[in-house]
C-alpha positions in Angstrom: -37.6 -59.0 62.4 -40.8 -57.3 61.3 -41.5 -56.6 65.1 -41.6 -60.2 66.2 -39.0 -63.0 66.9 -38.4 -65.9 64.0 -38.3 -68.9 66.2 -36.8 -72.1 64.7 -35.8 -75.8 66.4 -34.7 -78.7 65.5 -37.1 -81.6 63.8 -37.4 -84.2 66.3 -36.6 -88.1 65.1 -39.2 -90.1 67.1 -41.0 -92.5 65.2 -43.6 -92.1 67.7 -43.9 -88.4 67.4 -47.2 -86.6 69.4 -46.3 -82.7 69.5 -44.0 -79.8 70.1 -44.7 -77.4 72.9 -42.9 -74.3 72.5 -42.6 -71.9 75.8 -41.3 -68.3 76.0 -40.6 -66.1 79.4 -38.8 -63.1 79.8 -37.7 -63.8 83.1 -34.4 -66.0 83.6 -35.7 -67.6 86.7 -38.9 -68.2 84.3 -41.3 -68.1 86.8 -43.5 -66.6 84.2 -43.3 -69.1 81.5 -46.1 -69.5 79.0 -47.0 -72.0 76.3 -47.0 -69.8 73.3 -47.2 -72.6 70.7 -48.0 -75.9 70.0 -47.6 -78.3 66.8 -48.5 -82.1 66.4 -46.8 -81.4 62.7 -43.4 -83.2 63.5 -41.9 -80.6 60.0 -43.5 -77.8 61.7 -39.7 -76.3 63.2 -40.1 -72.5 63.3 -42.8 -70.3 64.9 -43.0 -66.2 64.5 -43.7 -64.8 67.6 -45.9 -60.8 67.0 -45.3 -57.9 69.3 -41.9 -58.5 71.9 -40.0 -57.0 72.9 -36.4 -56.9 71.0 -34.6 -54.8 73.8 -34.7 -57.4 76.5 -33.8 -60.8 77.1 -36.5 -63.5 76.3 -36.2 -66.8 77.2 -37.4 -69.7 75.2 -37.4 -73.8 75.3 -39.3 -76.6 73.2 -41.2 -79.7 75.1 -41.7 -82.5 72.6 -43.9 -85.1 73.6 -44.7 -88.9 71.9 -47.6 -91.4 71.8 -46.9 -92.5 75.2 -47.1 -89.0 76.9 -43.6 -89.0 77.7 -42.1 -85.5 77.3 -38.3 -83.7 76.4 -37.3 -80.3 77.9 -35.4 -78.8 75.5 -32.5 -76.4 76.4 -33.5 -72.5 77.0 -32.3 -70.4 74.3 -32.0 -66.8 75.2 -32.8 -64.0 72.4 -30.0 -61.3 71.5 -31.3 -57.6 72.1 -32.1 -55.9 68.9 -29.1 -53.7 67.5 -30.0 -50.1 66.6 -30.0 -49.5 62.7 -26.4 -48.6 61.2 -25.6 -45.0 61.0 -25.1 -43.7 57.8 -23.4 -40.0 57.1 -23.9 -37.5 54.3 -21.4 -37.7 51.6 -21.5 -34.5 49.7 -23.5 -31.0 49.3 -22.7 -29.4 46.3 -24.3 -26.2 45.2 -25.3 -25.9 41.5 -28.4 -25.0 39.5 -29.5 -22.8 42.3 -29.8 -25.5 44.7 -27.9 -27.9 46.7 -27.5 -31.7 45.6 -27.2 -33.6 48.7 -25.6 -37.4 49.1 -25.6 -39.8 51.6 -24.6 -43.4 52.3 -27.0 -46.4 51.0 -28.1 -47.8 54.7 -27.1 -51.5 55.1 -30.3 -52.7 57.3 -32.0 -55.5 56.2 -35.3 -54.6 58.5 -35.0 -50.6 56.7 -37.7 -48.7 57.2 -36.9 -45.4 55.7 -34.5 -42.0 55.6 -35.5 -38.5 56.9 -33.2 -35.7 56.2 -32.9 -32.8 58.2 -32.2 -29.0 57.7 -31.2 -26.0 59.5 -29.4 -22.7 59.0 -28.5 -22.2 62.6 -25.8 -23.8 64.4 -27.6 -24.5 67.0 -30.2 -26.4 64.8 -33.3 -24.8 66.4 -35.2 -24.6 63.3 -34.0 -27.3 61.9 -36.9 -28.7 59.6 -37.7 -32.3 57.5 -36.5 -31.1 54.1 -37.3 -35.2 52.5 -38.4 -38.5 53.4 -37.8 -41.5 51.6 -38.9 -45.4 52.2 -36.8 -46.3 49.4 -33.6 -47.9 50.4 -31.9 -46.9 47.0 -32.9 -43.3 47.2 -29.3 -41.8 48.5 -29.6 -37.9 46.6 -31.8 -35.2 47.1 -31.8 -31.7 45.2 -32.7 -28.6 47.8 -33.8 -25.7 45.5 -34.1 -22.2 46.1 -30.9 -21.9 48.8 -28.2 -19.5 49.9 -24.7 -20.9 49.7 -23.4 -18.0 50.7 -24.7 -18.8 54.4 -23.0 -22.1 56.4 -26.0 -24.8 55.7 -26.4 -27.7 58.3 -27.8 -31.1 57.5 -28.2 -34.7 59.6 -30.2 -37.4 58.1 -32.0 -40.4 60.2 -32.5 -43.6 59.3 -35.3 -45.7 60.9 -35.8 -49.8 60.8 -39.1 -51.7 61.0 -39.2 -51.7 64.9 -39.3 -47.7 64.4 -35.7 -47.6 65.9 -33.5 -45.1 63.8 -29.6 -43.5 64.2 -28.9 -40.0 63.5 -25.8 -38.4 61.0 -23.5 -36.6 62.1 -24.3 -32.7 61.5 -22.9 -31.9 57.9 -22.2 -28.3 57.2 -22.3 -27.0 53.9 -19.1 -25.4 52.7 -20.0 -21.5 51.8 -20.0 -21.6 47.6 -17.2 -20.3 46.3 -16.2 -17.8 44.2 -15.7 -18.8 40.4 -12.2 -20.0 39.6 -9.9 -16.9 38.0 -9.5 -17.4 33.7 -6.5 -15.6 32.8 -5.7 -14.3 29.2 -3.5 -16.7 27.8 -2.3 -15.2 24.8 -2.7 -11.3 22.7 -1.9 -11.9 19.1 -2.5 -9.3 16.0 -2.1 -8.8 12.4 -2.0 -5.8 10.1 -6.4 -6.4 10.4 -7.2 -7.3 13.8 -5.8 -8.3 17.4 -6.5 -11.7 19.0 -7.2 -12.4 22.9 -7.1 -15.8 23.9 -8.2 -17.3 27.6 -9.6 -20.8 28.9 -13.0 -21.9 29.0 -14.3 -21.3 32.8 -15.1 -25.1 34.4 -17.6 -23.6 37.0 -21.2 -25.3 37.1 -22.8 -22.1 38.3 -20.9 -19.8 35.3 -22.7 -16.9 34.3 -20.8 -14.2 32.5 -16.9 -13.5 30.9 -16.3 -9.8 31.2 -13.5 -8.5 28.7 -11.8 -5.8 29.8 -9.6 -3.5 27.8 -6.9 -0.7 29.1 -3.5 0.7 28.2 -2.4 0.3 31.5 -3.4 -1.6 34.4 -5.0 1.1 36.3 -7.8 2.2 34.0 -9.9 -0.3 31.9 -12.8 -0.4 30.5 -15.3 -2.9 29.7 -14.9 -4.0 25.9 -17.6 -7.1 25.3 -19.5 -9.5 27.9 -19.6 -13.1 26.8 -22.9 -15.2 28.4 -21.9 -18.6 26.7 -19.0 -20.1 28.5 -17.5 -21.8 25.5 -16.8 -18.4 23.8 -12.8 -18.1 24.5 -11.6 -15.5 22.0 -12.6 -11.6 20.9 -11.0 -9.8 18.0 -10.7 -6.2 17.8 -9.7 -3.7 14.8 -9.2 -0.7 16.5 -6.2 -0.9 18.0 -2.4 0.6 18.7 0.1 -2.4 18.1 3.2 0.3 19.2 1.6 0.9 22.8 0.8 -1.9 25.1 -3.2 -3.0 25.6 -4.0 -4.8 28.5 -6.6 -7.2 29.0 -8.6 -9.3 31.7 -11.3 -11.8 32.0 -13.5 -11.2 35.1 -15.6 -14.6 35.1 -19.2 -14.7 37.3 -21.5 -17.1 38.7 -24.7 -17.5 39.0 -24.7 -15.8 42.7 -22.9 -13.0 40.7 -19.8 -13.8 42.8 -17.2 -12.7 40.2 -13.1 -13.4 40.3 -10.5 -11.1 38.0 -7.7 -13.0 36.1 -4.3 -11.6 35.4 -3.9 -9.2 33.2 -2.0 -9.6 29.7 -0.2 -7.2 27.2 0.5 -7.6 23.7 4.1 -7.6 22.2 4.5 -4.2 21.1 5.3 -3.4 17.6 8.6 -1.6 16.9 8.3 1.9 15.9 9.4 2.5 12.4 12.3 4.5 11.9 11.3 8.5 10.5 12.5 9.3 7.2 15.1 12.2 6.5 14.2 14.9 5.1 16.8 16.8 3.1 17.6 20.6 3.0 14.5 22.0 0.5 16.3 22.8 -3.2 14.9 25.9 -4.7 14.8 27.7 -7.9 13.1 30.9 -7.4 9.7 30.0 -6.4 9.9 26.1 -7.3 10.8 23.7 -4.9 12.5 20.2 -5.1 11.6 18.4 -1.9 13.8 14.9 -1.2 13.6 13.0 1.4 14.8 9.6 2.5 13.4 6.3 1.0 11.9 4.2 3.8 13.5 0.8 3.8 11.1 -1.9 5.1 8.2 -3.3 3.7 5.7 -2.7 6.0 5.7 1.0 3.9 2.3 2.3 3.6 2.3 6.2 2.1 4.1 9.3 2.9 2.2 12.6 3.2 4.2 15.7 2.9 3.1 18.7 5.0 3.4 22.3 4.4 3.0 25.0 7.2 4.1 28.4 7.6 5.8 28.2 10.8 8.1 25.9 12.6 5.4 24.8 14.6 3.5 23.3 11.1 0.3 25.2 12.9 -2.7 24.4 10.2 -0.3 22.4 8.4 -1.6 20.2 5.5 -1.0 17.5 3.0 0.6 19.2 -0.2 1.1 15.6 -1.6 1.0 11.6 -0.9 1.5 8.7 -2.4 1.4 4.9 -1.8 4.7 4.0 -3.7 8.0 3.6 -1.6 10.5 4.4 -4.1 8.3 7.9 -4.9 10.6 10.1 -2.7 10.6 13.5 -3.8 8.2 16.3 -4.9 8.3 19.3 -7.3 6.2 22.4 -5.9 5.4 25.2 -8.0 4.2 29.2 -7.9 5.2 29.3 -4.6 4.7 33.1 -3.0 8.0 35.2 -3.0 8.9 36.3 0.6 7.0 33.7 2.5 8.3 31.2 5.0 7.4 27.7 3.9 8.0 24.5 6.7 8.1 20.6 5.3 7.9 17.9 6.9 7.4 14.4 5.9 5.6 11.7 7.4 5.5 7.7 6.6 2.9 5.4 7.4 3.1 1.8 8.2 0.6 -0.8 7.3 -0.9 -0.6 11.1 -1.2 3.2 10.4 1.4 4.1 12.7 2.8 7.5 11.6 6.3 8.8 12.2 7.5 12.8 11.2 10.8 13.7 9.6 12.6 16.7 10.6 11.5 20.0 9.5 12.4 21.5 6.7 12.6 25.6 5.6 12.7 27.4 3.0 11.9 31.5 1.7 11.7 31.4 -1.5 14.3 34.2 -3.0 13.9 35.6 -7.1 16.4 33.9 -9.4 18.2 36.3 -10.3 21.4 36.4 -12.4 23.9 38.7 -14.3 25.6 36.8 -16.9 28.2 37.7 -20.3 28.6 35.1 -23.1 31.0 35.4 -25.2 30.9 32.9 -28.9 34.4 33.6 -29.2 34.5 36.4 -31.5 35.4 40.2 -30.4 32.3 41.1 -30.7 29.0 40.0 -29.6 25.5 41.8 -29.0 22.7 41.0 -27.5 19.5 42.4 -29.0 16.4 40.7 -27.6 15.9 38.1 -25.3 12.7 36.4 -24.0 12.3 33.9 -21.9 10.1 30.8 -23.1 7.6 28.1 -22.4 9.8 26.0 -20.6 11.4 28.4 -18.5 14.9 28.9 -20.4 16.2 31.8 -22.5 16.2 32.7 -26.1 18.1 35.5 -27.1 18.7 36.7 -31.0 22.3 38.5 -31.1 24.9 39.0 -33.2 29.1 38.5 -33.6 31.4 39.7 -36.0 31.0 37.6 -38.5 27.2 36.6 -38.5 23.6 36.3 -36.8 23.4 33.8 -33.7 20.5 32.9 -31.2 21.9 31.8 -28.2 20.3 29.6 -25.5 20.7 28.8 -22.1 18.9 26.6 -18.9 17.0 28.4 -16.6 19.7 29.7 -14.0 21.0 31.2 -17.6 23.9 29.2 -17.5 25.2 26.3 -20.4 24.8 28.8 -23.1 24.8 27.7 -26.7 25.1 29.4 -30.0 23.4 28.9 -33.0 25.0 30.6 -36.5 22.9 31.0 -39.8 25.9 32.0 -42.0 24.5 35.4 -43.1 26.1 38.3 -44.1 29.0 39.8 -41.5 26.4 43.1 -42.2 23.4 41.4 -41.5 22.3 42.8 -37.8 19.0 41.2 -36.4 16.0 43.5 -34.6 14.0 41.5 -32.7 12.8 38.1 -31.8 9.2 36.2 -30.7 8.1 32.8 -30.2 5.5 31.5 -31.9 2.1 29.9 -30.0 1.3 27.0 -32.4 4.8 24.9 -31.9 7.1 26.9 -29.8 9.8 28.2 -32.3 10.7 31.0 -33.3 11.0 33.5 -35.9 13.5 36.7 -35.6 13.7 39.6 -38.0 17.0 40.7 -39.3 18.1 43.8 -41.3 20.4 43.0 -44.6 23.3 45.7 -45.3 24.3 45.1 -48.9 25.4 48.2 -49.8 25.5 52.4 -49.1 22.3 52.4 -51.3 20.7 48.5 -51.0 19.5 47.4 -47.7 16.9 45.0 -47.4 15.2 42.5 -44.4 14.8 39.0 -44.0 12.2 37.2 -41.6 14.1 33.5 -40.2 11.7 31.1 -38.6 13.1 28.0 -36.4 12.3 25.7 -34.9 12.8 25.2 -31.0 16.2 24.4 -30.9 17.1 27.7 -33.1 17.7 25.4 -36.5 16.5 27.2 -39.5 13.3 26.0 -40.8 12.8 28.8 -43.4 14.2 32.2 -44.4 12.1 34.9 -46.4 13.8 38.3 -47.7 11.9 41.2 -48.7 12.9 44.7 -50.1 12.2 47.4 -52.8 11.4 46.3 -55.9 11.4 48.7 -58.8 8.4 49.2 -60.5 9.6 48.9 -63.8 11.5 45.6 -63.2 9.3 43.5 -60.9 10.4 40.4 -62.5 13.8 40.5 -61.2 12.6 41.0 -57.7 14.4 43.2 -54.9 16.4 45.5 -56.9 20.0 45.9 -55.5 19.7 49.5 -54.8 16.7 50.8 -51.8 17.2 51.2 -48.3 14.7 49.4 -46.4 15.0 48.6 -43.1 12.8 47.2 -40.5 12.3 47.7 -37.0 9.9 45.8 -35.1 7.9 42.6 -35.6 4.7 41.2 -34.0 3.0 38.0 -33.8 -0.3 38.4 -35.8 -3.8 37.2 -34.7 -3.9 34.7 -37.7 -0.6 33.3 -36.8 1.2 35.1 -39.3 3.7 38.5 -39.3 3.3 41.7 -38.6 6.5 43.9 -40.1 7.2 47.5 -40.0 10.2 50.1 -40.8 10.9 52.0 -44.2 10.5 51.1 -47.3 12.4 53.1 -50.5 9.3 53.7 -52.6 11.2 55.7 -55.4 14.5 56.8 -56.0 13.4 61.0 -55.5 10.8 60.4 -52.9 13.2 58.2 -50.4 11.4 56.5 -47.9 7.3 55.8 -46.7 6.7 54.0 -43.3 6.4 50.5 -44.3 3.7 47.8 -42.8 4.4 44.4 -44.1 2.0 41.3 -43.6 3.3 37.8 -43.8 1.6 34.2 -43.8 2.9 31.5 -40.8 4.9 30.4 -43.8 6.8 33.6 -44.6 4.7 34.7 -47.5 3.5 38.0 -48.3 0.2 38.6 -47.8 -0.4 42.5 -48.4 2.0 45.3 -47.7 0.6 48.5 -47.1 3.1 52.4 -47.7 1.8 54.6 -45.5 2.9 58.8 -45.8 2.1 61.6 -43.5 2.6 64.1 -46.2 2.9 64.6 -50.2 6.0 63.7 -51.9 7.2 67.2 -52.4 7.2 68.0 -48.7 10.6 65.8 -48.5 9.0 64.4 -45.3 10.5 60.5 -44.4 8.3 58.2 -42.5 9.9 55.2 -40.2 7.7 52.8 -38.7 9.1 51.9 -35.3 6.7 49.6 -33.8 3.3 48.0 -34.8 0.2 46.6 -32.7 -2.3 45.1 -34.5 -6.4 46.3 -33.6 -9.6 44.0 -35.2 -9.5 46.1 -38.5 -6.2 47.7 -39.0 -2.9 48.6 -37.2 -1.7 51.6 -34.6 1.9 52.5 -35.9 4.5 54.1 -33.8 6.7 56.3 -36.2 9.1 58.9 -36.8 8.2 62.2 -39.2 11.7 62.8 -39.9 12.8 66.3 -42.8 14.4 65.6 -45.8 16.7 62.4 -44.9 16.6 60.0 -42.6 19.2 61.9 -40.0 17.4 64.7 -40.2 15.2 66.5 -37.4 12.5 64.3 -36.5 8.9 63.8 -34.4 7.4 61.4 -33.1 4.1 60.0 -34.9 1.4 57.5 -33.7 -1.1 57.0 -36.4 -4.3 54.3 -37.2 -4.3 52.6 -40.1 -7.9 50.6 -40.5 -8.0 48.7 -44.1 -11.2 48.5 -43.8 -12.6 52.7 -44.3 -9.6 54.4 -45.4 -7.5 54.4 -49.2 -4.1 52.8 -49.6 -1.6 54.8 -47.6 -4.1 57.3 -45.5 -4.8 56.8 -41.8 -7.6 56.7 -39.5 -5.8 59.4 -37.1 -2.4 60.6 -36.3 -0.4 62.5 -33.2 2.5 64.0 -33.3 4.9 65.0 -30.3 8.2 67.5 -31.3 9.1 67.1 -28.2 13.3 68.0 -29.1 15.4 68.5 -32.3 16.0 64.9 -32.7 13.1 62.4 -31.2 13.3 59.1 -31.3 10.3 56.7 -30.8 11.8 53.0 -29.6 8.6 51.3 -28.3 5.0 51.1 -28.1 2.4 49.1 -25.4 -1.1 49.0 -25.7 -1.8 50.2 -21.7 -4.3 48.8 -19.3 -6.2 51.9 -19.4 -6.6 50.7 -23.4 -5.0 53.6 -24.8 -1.2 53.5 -25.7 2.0 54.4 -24.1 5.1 55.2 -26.3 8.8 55.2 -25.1 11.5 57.0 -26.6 14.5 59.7 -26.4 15.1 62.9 -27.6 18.6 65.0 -28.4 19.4 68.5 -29.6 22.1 66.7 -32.4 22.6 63.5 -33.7 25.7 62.2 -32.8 24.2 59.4 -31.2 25.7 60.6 -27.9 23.3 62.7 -26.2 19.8 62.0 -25.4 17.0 61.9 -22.6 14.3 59.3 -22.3 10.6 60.0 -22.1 7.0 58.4 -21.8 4.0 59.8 -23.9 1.0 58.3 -22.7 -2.1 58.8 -25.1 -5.6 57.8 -24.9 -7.3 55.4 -27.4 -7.7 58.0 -30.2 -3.7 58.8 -30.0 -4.6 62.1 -27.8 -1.8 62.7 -25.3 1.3 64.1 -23.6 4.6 63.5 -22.2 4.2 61.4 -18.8 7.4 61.7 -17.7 10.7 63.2 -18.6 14.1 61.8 -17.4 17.3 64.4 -16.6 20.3 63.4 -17.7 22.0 61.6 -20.4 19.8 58.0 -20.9 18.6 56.1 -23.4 15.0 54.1 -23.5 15.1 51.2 -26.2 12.0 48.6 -24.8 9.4 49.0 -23.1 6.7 46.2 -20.9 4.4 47.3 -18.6 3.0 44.8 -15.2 0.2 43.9 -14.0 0.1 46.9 -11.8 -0.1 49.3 -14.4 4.1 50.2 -13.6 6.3 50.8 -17.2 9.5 49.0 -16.9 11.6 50.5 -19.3 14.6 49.9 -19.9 17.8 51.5 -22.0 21.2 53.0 -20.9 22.6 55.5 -19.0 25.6 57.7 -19.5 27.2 59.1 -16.4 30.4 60.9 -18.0 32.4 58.1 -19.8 30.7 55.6 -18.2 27.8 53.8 -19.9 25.6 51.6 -17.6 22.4 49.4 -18.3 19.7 50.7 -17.2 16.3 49.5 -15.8 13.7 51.8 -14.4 10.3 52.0 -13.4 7.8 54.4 -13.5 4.0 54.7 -11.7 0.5 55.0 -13.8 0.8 58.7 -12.9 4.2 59.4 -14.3 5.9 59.1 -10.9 9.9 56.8 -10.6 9.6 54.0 -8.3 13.4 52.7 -9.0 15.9 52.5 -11.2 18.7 50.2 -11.2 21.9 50.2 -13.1 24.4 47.2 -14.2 27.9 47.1 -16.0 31.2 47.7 -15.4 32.7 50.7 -15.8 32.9 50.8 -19.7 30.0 50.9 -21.7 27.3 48.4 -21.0 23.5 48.4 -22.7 20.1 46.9 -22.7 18.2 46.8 -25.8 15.2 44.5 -25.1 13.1 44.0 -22.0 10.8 41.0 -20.9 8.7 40.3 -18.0 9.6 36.5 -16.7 7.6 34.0 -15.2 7.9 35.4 -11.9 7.0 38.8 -12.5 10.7 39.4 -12.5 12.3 40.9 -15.8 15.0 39.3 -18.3 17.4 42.1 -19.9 19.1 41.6 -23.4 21.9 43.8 -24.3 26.0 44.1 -24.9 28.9 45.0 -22.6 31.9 46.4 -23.6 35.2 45.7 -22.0 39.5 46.0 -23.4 37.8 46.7 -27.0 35.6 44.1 -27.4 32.0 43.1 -26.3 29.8 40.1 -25.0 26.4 39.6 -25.1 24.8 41.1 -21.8 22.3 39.1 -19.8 21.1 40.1 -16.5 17.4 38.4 -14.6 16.6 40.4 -11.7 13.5 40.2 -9.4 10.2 42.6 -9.4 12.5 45.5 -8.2 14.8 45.1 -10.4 17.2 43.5 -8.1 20.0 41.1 -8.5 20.4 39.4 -5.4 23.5 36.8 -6.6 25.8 38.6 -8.9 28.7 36.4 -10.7 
């Protein structure tokens, strides 16, 4: 030990102790023996011999000698050779932090001097180098920065004992590093808000990076988020398709930017919602009810409703949506005539997954409709008609036994009668709707006798029941007390709707017994009261000249008054007059201007338009007798001081009773026409210049009339009149389109 030989005997037991000689050869013959040690201390038993020689055999003995001289050999005791320190092997290299952490086994010499480890990247070991030294028995680890594990490393270690002798390791090769251990996706979960991928933390030392990769397939992905802290294990997304499959995968790296791909996992994919059904579009002229199917789960979101123009809903957009399930159906409006429309419906589910319907198509077509109505009396007429606010159909008529308004829905159909129990020789003229509450007043004529007739102005409400009735008539001058006297034939002929909300009224009034009959303007509150009534005469008494107002439009300051100038009675020869009566700058019964047009023996004015030009167009008929039987229709268009002429003459036997004009500046007229014994209703239309675009006739082959023309919501036109058929007659209703066409006759 410690480079020398410990050397112990035995004590020796003499009382008479002298000394111990202690002798050392390395020879067995010792013929080179030498004293190396002596001791007259009996307890001194152990010498340390310095500087031998371990690895051969030395030989030793003890003389011990007493008081007397006399000596003891003892036996020779040969040393053991010295035994090479215990080999000790590396444990472990493990690469982390960049470096390699090296273990090796605690030596178990008690004379250890120290370790030296040993490194080298060639197989060969040829540049192998001391890499650590250590005299510390206890110090078994060592960290070797700065290395490549991706190259075989090769490390020995020597351990050396205090005579210098030392063992060498086996050669320990360092395994390359490897690659970072795959993290799969373990699970892809989503909600309405966001979708969920799941994978294990990574256990590698050296770890890096996560790399999340996203892709509908597993051919083409794309890099979504990179995660540098290994204990983030979950992402969330909110863009995403839950009714297609998104694949993901975690590619994990080192620190040596070695990287290993996991498996790749799908969500489950959401069911695709069932479309909805669209049904077969319901139309009513232009309008159009749209149903569809309700959608039955609750994972509803809205529907939108498309429109296009073609089947292939090019440019198509959203008409309507709405966020309520039960909300199914859809009311379109002023929809264009002759135009294709396509529907289609979509639903949306709460991951905003949208599904289409079927397509839908629709042109709209006019509603058009020829229909009779018959109260159930043998007779029934027709006189004017309108249609109203809501889209239904008002007409004023009469029966054989009193004065009716009849109503009907919109396809003119369900009619209904309302009687007033007036006179059986009551016959009403015309008809209006009021602005201020949608009723409606109508204006009747009152046969009492050969020598009394008088009017009366009715005003209902919407539903046709009487709310008021007011009758006027002459009144003689010498007994004004006892009101309309029973003998005077006035009569009245048109009625208008007045800027103040009351009545406009003309016709005749019987001013005196010798003179006959003045043109007679009338002017009634909103509640049927007389306001003013104005006479108005074309010429002096004693020219036995009869004036008949036959329609009235009301100006800022006055009236323009469509008449008759008719010699000595009533059925007498007769012209037509327009006149201007301003209250304002002229007397009580003079006018501002008149016209007159003798345009046959027997003329007779029916209607009067203020035109778009702003003058005024008149429509009438004229006859060389009056029988009633013969006639031709005519326009007279004048300009806004009453100056004009004849715009168009019609051949033939035909009768003009109303009058509109559209938008276009076209005069829809319409009347009868006689063809031999057949009498036909007659509608016809005629240009700004004069010129016939149409005409259209309708009837069987009796004797069928219109007496009142409207223009209807859809620039189509109502007709009022009677048709005659086995001796008796129903009121006469016919809706065509622009044209003047019916396109679905009963």
């Amino acid at each position: 030990m410690n480079s020398g030989f410990n050397i112990n005997w035995e004590k020796s037991d003499d009382g008479d102790f002298y000394q111990y000689d202690l002798y050392h050869s390395i020879n067995e013959t010792l013929d080179d023996t030498s004293l190396i040690f002596s001791s007259n201390n009996i307890d001194r038993t152990n010498f340390f011999m310095e500087d031998t020689d371990p690895f051969i055999f030395n030989y030793f003995y003890i003389i011990v000698t007493d008081t007397f001289n006399y000596s003891t050999k003892g036996d020779i005791h040969t040393s053991s050779l010295e035994s090479l320190p215990d080999s000790i092997e590396i444990t472990d290299i493990n690469y982390m932090n960049g470096g390699f952490h090296i273990t090796w086994e605690r030596s178990t010499d008690d004379d250890f001097q120290k370790y030296d480890l040993y490194h080298s990247i060639n197989e060969t070991l040829d540049d192998t180098s001391l890499i650590f030294s250590s005299n510390n028995i206890e110090n078994v680890t060592y960290f070797m920065e700065n290395t490549d594990p991706l190259i075989i490393n090769y490390f020995y270690i020597i351990v050396s004992d205090s005579s210098n002798f030392s063992t060498k390791s086996k050669i320990y090769t360092s395994s390359l590093d490897p690659k970072p251990n795959a993290i799969h996706i373990e699970s892809v979960t989503y909600d309405n808000l966001s979708m969920n991928i799941f994978w294990n933390e990574s256990l590698d030392g050296d770890f890096l990076k996560y790399e999340l990769y996203k892709g509908l397939d597993t051919t083409s992905t794309s890099l979504l988020e990179t995660f540098f802290d290994k204990l983030v294990t979950s992402f969330s997304i909110n863009d995403f398709d839950p009714y297609s499959s998104n694949y993901f995968r975690i590619i994990v790296y080192d620190t040596l930017n070695q990287s290993t791909k996991g498996n790749f996992l799908s969500n489950s994919i959401q069911p695709t919602p069932e479309p909805v059904d669209l049904d077969p579009i319901n139309s009513f002229g232009n309008e159009f009810t749209i149903v569809w199917s309700v959608y039955l789960t609750n994972d509803f979101e809205r529907y939108n409703l498309y429109q296009a123009n073609d089947i292939n809903m090019t440019n198509k957009e959203i008409i309507f949506t709405t966020t309520s399930r039960t909300e199914n159906s859809y009311f379109s409006t002023d929809n264009d005539y002759e135009t294709d429309y396509y529907f289609q419906v979509s639903m949306i589910d709460n991951w905003g997954y949208e599904v289409y319907s079927n397509i839908e198509y629709i042109n709209p077509e006019y509603f058009t409709f020829i229909h009779n109505y018959d109260s159930g009396s043998d007779t029934d007429i027709g006189y004017h008609g309108v249609q109203t606010a809501s889209g239904k159909y008002k007409m004023i008529g009469k029966t054989s036994l009193d004065v009716i308004m009849i109503g009907t829905d919109r396809s003119g159909t369900e009619p209904w009668f309302s009687n007033y129990n007036y006179d059986t020789n009551e016959s009403p003229v015309d008809l209006i709707e009021t602005e201020e509450d949608q009723g409606y007043v109508f204006l009747s004529n009152i046969i009492n006798s050969e020598s009394d007739t008088d009017i009366r102005i009715t005003k209902t409400d919407q539903n046709g029941a009487p709310i008021w009735d007011m009758v006027y008539g002459f009144i003689d001058p010498y007994d004004v007390p006892s009101g309309n006297a029973d003998y005077g034939l006035d009569l009245a002929n048109d009625i208008s709707l007045a800027l103040d909300g009351g009545y406009i009224i003309t016709g005749q009034y019987n001013t005196e017994i010798e003179r006959h009959w003045d043109l007679w303007v009338l002017k009634l509150n909103s509640s049927g009261e007389k306001e003013n009534e104005h006479l108005i005469t074309a010429f002096a008494s004693n020219d036995q000249i009869m004036e008949n107002g036959h329609a009235i439009l009301e100006t800022i300051d006055g009236y323009i008054i469509l008449g008759s100038l008719a010699n000595f009675e009533l059925g007498g020869p007769s012209d037509v007059w327009l006149t201007r009566w301003d209250y304002n700058d002229v007397d009580q019964g003079d006018t501002l201007w008149s016209s007159t047009w003798d345009i046959n023996t027997y003329d007779y004015p029916t209607d009067l338009i203020t035109n778009l030009e702003g003058g005024y167009t008149i429509a009438g008929y004229s006859s060389d007798n009056n029988n009633g039987d013969d006639g031709s229709s005519w326009l007279i268009k004048a300009d806004i001081d009453g100056a004009g002429s004849i715009l168009h003459s019609f051949t033939g036997n035909n009768f003009i009773y109303s009058m509109i004009e559209t938008e276009s500046g076209d005069y829809i007229l319409a009347g009868k026409k006689v063809d031999g014994s057949n009498t036909q209703g007659w509608i016809v239309s005629i240009s700004q210049d004069g010129n016939q675009n149409w005409e259209k006739l309708y009837g069987s082959e009796d004797i069928d009339s219109f007496y009142s023309i409207e223009e209807t919501s859809d620039k189509g036109f109502i007709l009022t009149g009677e048709t005659h058929s086995n001796g008796s007659s129903d009121i006469f209703h016919v809706k065509t389109d622009p044209s003047g066409n019916v396109l679905l006759e009963e």
